[in-house]
C-alpha positions as CSV (number, residue, x, y, z in Angstrom):
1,X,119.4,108.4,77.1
2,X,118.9,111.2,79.8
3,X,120.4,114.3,77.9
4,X,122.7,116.3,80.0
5,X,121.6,118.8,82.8
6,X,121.7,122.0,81.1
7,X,123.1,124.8,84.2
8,X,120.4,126.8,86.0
9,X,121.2,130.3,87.3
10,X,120.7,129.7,91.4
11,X,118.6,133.1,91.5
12,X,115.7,131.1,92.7
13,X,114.9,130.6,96.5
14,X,113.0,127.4,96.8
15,X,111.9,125.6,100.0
16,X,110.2,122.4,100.6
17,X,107.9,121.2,102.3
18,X,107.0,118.0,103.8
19,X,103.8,116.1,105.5
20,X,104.7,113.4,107.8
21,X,102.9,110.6,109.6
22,X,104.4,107.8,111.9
23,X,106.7,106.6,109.5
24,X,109.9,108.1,110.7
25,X,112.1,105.9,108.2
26,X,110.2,107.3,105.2
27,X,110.8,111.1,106.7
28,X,114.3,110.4,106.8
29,X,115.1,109.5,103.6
30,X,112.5,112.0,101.8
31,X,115.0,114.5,103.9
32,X,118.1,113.0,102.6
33,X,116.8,112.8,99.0
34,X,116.1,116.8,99.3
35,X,119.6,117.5,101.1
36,X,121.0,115.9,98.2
37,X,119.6,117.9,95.8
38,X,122.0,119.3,92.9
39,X,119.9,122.6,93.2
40,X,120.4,123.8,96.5
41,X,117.2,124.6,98.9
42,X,116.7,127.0,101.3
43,X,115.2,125.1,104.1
44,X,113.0,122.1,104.7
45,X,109.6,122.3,106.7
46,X,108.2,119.2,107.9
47,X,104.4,119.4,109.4
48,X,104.5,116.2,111.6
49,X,101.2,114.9,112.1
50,X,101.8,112.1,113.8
51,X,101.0,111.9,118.0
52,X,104.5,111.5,119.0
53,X,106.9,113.6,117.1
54,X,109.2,111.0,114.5
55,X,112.1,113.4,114.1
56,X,114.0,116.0,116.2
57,X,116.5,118.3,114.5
58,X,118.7,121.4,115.5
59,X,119.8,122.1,112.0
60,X,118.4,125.2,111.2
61,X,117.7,124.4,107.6
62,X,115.1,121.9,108.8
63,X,111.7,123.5,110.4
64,X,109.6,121.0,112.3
65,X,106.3,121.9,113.4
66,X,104.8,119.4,115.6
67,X,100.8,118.3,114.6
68,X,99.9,115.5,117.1
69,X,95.8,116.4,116.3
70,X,96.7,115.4,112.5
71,X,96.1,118.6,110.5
72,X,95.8,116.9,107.4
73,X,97.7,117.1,103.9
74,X,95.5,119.9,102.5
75,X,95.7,122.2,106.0
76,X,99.7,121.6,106.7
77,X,100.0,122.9,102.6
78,X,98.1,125.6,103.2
79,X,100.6,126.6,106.5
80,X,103.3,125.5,104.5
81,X,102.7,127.8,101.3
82,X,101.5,130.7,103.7
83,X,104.9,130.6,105.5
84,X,107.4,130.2,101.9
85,X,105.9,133.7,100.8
86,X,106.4,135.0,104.0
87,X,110.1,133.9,103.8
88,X,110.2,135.5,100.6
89,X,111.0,132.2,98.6
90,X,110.1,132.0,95.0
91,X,108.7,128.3,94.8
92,X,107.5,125.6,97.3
93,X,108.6,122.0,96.5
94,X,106.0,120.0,98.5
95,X,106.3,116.5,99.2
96,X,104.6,113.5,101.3
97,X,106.9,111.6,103.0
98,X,107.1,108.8,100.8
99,X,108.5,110.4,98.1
100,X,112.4,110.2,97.0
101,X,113.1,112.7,94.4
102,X,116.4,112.2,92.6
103,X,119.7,113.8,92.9
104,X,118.9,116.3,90.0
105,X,115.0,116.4,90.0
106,X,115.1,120.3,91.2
107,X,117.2,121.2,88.8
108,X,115.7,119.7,85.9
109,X,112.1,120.9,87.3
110,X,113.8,124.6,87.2
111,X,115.6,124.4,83.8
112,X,112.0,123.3,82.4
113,X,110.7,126.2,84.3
114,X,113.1,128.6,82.8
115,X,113.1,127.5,79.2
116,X,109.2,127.4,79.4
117,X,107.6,130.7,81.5
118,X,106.5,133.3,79.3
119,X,104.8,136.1,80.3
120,X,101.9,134.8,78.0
121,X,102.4,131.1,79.0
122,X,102.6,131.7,83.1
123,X,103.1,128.2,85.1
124,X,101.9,127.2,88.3
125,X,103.3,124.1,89.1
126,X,106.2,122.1,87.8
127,X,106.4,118.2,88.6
128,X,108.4,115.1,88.1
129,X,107.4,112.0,86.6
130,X,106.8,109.9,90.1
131,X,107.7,106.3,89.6
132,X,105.7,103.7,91.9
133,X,108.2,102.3,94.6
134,X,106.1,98.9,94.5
135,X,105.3,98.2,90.9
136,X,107.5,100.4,88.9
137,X,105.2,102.0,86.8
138,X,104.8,105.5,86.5
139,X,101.9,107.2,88.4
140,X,100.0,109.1,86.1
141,X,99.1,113.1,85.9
142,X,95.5,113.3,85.3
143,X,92.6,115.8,83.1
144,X,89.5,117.0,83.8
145,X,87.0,115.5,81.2
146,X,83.9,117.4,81.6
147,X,82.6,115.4,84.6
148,X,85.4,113.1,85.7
149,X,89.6,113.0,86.7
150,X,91.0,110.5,84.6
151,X,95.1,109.6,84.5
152,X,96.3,109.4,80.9
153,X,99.4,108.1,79.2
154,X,102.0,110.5,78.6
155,X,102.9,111.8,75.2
156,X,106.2,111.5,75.6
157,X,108.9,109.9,77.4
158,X,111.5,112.6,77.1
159,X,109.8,116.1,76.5
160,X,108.0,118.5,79.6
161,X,104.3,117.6,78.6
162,X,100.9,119.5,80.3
163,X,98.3,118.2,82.8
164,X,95.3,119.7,84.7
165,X,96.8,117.6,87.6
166,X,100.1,116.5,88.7
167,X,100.4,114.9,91.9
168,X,101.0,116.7,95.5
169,X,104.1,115.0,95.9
170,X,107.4,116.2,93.7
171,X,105.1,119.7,92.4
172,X,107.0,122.6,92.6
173,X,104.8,125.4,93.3
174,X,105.5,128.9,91.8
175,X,104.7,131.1,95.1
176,X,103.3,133.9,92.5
177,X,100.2,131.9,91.6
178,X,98.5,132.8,95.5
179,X,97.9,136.0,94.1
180,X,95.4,134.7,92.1
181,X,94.5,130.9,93.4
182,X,93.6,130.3,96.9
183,X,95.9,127.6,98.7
184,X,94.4,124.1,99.0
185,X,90.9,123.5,100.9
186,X,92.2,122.1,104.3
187,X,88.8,120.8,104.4
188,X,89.9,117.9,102.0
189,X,91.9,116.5,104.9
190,X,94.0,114.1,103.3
191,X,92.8,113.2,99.8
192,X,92.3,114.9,96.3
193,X,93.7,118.2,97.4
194,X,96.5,117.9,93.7
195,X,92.7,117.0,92.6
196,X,91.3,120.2,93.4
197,X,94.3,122.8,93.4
198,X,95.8,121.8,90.2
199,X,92.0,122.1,88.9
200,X,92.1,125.6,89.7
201,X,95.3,126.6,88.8
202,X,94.9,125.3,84.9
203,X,91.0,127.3,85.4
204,X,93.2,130.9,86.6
205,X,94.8,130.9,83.4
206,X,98.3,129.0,84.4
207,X,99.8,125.7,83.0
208,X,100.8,122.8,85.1
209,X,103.9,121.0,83.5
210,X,105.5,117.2,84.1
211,X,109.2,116.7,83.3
212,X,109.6,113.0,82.1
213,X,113.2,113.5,82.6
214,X,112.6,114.6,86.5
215,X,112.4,111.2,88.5
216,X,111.2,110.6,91.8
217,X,110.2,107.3,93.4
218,X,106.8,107.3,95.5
219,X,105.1,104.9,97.3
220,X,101.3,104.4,95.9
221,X,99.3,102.5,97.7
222,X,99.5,98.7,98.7
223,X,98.9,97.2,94.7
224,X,98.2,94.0,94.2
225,X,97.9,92.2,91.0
226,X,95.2,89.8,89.6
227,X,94.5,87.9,86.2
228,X,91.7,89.0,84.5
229,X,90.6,87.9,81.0
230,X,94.2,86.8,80.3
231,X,95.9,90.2,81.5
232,X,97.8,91.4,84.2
233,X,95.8,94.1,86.0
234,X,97.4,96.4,89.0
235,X,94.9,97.7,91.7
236,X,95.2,99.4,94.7
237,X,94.9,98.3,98.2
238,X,93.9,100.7,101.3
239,X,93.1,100.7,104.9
240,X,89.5,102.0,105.7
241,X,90.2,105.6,106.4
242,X,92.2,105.7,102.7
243,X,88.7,104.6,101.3
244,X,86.3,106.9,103.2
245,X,88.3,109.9,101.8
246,X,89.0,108.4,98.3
247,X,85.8,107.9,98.1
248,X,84.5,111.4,99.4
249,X,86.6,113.9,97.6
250,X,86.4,112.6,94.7
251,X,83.0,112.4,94.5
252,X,82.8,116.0,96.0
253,X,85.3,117.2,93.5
254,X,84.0,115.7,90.3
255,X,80.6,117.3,91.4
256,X,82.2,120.5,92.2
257,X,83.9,121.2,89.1
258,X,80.7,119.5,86.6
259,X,78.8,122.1,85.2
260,X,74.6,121.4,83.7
261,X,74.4,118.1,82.5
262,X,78.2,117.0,83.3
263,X,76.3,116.8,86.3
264,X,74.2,114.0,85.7
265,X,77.0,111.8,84.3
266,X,79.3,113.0,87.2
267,X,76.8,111.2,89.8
268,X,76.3,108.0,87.4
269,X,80.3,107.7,87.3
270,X,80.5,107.9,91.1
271,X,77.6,105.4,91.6
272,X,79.2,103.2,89.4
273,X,82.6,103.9,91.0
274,X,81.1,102.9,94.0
275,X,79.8,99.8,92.6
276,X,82.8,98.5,91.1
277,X,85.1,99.1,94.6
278,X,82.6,97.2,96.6
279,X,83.4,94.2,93.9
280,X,87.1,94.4,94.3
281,X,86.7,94.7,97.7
282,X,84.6,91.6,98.1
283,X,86.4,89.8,95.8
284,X,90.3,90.3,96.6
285,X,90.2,92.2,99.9
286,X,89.5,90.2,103.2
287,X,91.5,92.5,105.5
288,X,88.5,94.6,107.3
289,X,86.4,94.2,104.4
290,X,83.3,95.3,106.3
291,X,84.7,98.6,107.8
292,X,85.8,99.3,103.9
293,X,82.4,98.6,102.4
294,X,81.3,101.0,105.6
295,X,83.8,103.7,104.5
296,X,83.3,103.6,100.7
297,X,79.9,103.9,101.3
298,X,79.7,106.8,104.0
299,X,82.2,108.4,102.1
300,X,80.5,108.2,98.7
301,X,77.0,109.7,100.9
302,X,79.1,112.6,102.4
303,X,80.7,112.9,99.0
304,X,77.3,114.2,97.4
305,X,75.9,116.0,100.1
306,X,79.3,118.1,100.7
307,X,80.5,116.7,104.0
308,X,83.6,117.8,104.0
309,X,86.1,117.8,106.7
310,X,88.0,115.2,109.4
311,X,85.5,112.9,109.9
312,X,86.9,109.7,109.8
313,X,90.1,108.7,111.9
C-alpha cells in the first residue's frame, strides 16, 4: 500500500527541464505529466534538438529553445541548470522526453527531501523509481564498484534508499550543489552524463537519494527477450548511434573514475563488454548489424583514448 502524501510547505521554486528529439507525441505527454503535477512548478524548459521544431507554445510557463544542430543531453543540461539558478529556483527537475512522472512524484521527491537534508547529510539529487514503459521492470540506480557502474536491486520497496547514480530522467537536482560540482560534461553528448554527474556529486560529499514510492514510467530502450539456459533474459536493443556512445562513455567513464590497478580491471571489463555485445548482436540483432559492430567497436577505441565529443550522427 502507498502510504498517504504527507503535505509539503510550497516554499520551494522548482523548474523542469526537458530534452527533446523528433518525437513530438512523447514531448507532449512528458509536458502534461509535469502540468499535472500535485506540487506546482514554476516553468517548463524544453531544449528541442530536433531539425524542425516539434512543439510551439505561447504559454509563458513553457520555455522552448530551439536546437536544430542537436546539442546533446549533457550540453542542453548544462544550459538548462545554468538558466534555473539564474531564475533563482531552488531545484531542477530534469527529464528526457520519454519520461511520465506521476501525478504526485514532485511531491513525494520533496517530502523525502525535507524529512532527509541535514546540514551534515546534504543531498544533491532526488529521484523516482522509473518503471520501464516496455517491460515493466524497474530500471535500476547504479554504484561505482572500484572499476565498474553496476545497477543493483533495491533494498527496499517502500523506503528512500542511496545510489552513486540515479538516472537523468525524474532527478531532481538541488541548484545549491553547482557551487561545488561542475554541471554535466557536454562533451558526453548523449550518453552516461547521470554516469558521470551523479559520480561526482556522491565524490563532493553529497548523497543521491531514490524514492520507491515516487513513480515515473520511462521508455528504455527497444528490449527484447530470449531463453537462455531455461530463463527468461531481457536485453536491450539500439540503433547504431545508441551503441557508438554506450559504448564510448562508458568506457571513458569507468577509466576516468578507476584509480591504480582498478585500472587494469576497468580495461578487461570493457574488452570483455565489447566482446559480449558483438555476440548479442550477431546473434539476435539483424537490423544494421554491421554499422553496430562498426559503432561498438569505434566507440569502445575512442572510449580508451578519450575521444570525446559529437562524433557520430
Amino acid at each position: 500500500m502507498v502510504p498517504p502524501l504527507l503535505p509539503v510547505a510550497p516554499t520551494y521554486r522548482v523548474a523542469a527541464y526537458i530534452t527533446a528529439y523528433q518525437d513530438a507525441t512523447a514531448l507532449t505527454a512528458c509536458i502534461t505529466a509535469l502540468q499535472a503535477q500535485s506540487y506546482a512548478i514554476g516553468q517548463i524548459l524544453v531544449v528541442d534538438n530536433s531539425p524542425v521544431p516539434l512543439l510551439q507554445s505561447t504559454d509563458p510557463e513553457i520555455l522552448i529553445w530551439h536546437c536544430p544542430e542537436n546539442i546533446g543531453i549533457a550540453a542542453g543540461m548544462t544550459r538548462g541548470l545554468a538558466w534555473a539558478q539564474t531564475q533563482n529556483y531552488d531545484f531542477l527537475w530534469t527529464f528526457d522526453q520519454d519520461s511520465v512522472p506521476a501525478p504526485d512524484c514532485l511531491a513525494r521527491l520533496l517530502e523525502t527531501y525535507t524529512q532527509t537534508v541535514r546540514p551534515d547529510y546534504p543531498i544533491g539529487m532526488v529521484a523516482p523509481a522509473p518503471r520501464d514503459a516496455r517491460t515493466g521492470e524497474i530500471v535500476q540506480a547504479s554504484q561505482f564498484l572500484g572499476d565498474r557502474f553496476r545497477g543493483f536491486t533495491p533494498p527496499s520497496e517502500t523506503s528512500p534508499y542511496e545510489c552513486d547514480v540515479p538516472i537523468t530522467s525524474g532527478s531532481l537536482v538541488w541548484l545549491g550543489s553547482l557551487a561545488q560540482v561542475p554541471p554535466p560534461n557536454p562533451e558526453l553528448f548523449i550518453d552516461g552524463i547521470d554516469l558521470d554527474y551523479g559520480l561526482r556529486l556522491r565524490r563532493a560529499g553529497f548523497h543521491n537519494l531514490i524514492v520507491p514510492q515516487a513513480t515515473m514510467v520511462h521508455r528504455f530502450g527497444m528490449p527484447f527477450t530470449v531463453q537462455l539456459g531455461g530463463r527468461k533474459k531481457v536485453f536491450q536493443r539500439y540503433s547504431p548511434l545508441r551503441y557508438y556512445y554506450i559504448c564510448r562513455n562508458q568506457t571513458y567513464l569507468e577509466l576516468l573514475h578507476s584509480c591504480g590497478w582498478y585500472r587494469v580491471t576497468c580495461s578487461l571489463r570493457r574488452i570483455k563488454f565489447l566482446g559480449l555485445t558483438l555476440l548479442k548482436i550477431l546473434v539476435f540483432d539483424a537490423g544494421e548489424r554491421s554499422s553496430k559492430i562498426v559503432a561498438c567497436l569505434l566507440g569502445t577505441y575512442h572510449g580508451f583514448t578519450g575521444k570525446l565529443g559529437k562524433r557520430w550522427g
